[in-house]
N, C-alpha and C positions, 0 to 999 in steps of 0.2 A: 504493500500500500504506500503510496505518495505522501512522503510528509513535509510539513516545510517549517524550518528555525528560523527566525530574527535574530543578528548576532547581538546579544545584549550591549555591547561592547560599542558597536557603531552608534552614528550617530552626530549632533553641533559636541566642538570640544568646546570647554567651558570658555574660551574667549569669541566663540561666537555667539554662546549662548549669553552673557553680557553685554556684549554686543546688542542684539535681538531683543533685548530684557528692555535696556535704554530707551531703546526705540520706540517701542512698546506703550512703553511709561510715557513720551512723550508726545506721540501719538491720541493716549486718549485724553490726553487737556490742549491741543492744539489739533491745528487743521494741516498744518504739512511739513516735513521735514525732512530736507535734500540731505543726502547719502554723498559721498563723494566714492563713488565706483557702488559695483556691488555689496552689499551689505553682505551678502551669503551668494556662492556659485553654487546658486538650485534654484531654477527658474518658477517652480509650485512654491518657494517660499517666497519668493519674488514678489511673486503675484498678489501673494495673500498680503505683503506688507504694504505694498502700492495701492491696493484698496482701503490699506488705513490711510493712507497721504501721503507714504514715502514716495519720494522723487530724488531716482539716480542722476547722477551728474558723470559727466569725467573731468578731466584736470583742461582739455580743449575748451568747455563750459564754463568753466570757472575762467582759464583766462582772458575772453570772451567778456565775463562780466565789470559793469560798469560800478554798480553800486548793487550793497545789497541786505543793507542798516535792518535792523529787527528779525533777521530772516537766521534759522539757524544750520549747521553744516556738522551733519557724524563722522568724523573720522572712523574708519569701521577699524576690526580689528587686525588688519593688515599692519597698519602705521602708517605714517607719510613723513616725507624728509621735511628739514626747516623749513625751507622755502615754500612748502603748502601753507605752512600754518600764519607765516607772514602774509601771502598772497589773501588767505581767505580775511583777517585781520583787519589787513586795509581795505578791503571789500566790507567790511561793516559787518562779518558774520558773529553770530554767538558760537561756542565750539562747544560740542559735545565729544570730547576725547574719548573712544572706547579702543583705544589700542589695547591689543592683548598683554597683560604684565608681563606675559614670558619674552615678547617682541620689544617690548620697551625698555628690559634688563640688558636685552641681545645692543638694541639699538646704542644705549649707555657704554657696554661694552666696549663697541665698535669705536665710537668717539673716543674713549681716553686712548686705545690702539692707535688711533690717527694722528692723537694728538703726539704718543711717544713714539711715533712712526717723523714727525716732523724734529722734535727734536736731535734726534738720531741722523737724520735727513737722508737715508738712504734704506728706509726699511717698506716692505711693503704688504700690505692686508688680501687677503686672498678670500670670499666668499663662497661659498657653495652653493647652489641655487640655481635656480631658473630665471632666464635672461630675461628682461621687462615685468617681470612678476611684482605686485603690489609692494609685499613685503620684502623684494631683495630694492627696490625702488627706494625703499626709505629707508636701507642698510646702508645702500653705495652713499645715499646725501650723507650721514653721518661722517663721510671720509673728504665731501667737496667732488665727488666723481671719482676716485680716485681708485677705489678697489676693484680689483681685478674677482670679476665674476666667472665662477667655473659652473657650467653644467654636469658634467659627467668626466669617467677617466678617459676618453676619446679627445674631449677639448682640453684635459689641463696636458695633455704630452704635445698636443699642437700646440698652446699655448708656449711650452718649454721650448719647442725647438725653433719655433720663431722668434722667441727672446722676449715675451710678451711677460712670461714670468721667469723672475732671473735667481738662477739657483746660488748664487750666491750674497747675496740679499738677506737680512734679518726680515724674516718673515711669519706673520701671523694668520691664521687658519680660524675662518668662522663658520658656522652653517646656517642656513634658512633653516627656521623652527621645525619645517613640515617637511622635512626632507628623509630616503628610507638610511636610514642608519647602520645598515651593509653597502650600500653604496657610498656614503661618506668613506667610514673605514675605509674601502679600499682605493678611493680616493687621495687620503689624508698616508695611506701607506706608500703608495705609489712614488707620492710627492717628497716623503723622506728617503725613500731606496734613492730615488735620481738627485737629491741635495748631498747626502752621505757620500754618496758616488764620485761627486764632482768635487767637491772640497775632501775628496781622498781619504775617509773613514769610515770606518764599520760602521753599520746600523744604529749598533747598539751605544756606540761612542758618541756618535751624533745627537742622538737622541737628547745625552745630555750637555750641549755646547751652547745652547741657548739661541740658535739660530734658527729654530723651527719652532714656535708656540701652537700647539693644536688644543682650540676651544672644542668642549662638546657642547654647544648650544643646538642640537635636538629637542624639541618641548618633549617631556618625560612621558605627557601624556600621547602625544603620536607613536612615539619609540614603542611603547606598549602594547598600541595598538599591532604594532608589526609584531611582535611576538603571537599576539593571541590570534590575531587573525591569521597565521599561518595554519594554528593547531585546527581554526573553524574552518577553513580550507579544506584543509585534506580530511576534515571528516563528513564532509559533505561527498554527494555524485556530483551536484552542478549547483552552482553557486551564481546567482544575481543580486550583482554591484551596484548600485542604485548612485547616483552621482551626476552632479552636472558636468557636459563633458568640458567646461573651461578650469574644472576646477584642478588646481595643479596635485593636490592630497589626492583627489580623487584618481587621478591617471598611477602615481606611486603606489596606491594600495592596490587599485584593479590589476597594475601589474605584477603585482608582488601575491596576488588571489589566480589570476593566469598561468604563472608560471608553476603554480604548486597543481593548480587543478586544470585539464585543457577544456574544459566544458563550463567558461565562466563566460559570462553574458552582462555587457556593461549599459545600461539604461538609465535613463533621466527621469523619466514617468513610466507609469502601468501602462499606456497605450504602446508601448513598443514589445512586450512582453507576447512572445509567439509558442503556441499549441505544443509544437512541432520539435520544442528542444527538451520536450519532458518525457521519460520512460512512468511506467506505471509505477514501479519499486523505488523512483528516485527517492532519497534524501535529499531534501532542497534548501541550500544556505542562502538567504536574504542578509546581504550588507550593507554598507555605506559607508561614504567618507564622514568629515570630520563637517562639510557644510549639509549633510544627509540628514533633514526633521526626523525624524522619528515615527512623526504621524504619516510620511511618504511612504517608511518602512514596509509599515502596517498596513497601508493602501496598495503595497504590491503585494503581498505576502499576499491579501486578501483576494486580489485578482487572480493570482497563482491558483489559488483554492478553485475558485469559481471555473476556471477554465476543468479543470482536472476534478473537482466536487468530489475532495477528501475534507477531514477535518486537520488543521491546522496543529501541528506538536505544541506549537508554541501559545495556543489558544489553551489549552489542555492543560501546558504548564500552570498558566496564567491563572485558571480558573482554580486549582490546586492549591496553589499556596494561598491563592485570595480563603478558600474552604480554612485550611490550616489557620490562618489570621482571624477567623470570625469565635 
């Protein structure tokens, strides 16, 4: 028989859900309140916030605007570099900061590294991340433009051999909060074999020379997620990702749920969910990323049901413990 889990685990991580909460709140004592980007990359929450008032912006809009006195501006929990918050300022915005604390620590970070990156005058910050992404966006301003963005181990060795990053360099290692944390590692490894190499010492000597600083700034709470969603992976048959597809958490877990399982299916709404990828005996993992509601969870999990008209494991659970609590 067909049964289908919700990974308890997915889900907003708690700086969207702050985020969200803000919004919310301000929402129901005013009539509207500009976003600057996506508040959430999930287009069903989108929708639902935009019928209370929110009104997305991007940064082309804002510079665009003339004046903009009473009117107020969420920073969501991406962050933004200084220069937003100056621009929306003299625009006459009120500011609703909801940067994520974990972004905002990273952000801090980043800045005193620049600052003893200037003193030094020859040292340089190295970011991990994805190129134009919100949050690497308001990393690099912490440096004046200056940090050198790496994607993946493909870009930091073309990086090296172009001289973009110079291996002999005092050099500092950050990450974007949402990034998979085996991919860092062996990023952040790679980078020490070929600095070790070039300045003529072991690994392990290098290590400790002071010329390579590697931060773990992974939010604890993603990093986690790649643990347990691996185990909810592979104990599924086939597993649906639920995810907006701009969302960049999104694209790391689906791929990090694909590569364990090959029968994973990445969707944004119920409406894309097809007959035809389900065996009778499946075991069905329902997930999501970190901008994934909860109630969308539920909304596919639901629709999985109705095509295949089983009852849901996770309904079963649900109704169990509620029995237990009473």
């Amino acid at each position: 028989m067909l049964t289908v889990d919700i990974d308890t685990n997915s889900g907003f991580c708690a700086g969207v859900i702050r985020a969200i909460g803000k919004a919310e709140d301000f929402l129901a004592q005013n009539e509207r309140l500009y976003s600057l980007g996506a508040i959430v990359h999930n287009d069903a929450e989108l929708n639902r916030l935009t019928k209370m008032g929110l009104v997305t912006i991007d940064k082309e809009d804002l510079n665009e605007m003339i004046a903009a006195s009473g009117e107020t501006l969420l920073i969501r929990a991406h962050g933004e570099p200084p220069q937003t918050y100056r621009i929306a300022e003299n625009l006459g915005f009120n500011i609703i900061d909801c940067t994520c604390p974990v972004v905002l620590q990273l952000q801090k970070k980043i800045k005193e590294a620049y600052e003893l990156c200037q003193v030094g005058g020859n040292g340089q910050i190295i970011i991990f991340g994805k190129t134009g992404h919100a949050e690497v966006l308001g990393l690099v301003g912490q440096t004046e433009g200056t940090a050198i963005v790496v994607e993946n181990y493909f870009m930091l060795e073309e990086f090296i051999e172009d001289g973009t990053i110079r291996l002999d360099a005092p050099t500092i290692v950050f990450s974007q909060t949402t990034k998979s944390p085996a991919e860092y590692a062996r990023v952040c490894a790679r980078l020490l074999e070929r600095m070790a190499k070039h300045n003529g010492a072991s690994v392990e000597r290098f290590k400790n020379s002071g010329m390579l600083v590697i931060n773990n700034t992974i939010c604890s709470q993603v990093a986690s997620r790649h643990t347990k969603l691996t185990k909810f992976a592979l104990q599924h048959d086939i597993i649906i990702f639920v995810s907006g597809k701009a969302s960049s958490n999104g694209k790391v877990l689906c791929d990090l749920c694909k590569s364990l399982n090959i029968r994973t299916y990445h969707i944004d709404s119920p409406a894309e969910i097809k007959r035809d990828w389900f065996r009778a005996d499946d075991t069905v993992g329902v997930c999501g990323a970190t901008s994934t509601p909860k109630w969308l969870l539920e909304e596919v999990a639901a629709d999985i049901l109705e095509l295949n008209k089983y009852v849901p494991a996770w309904e079963e659970t649900y109704k169990e413990k509620n029995a237990d609590n009473q």
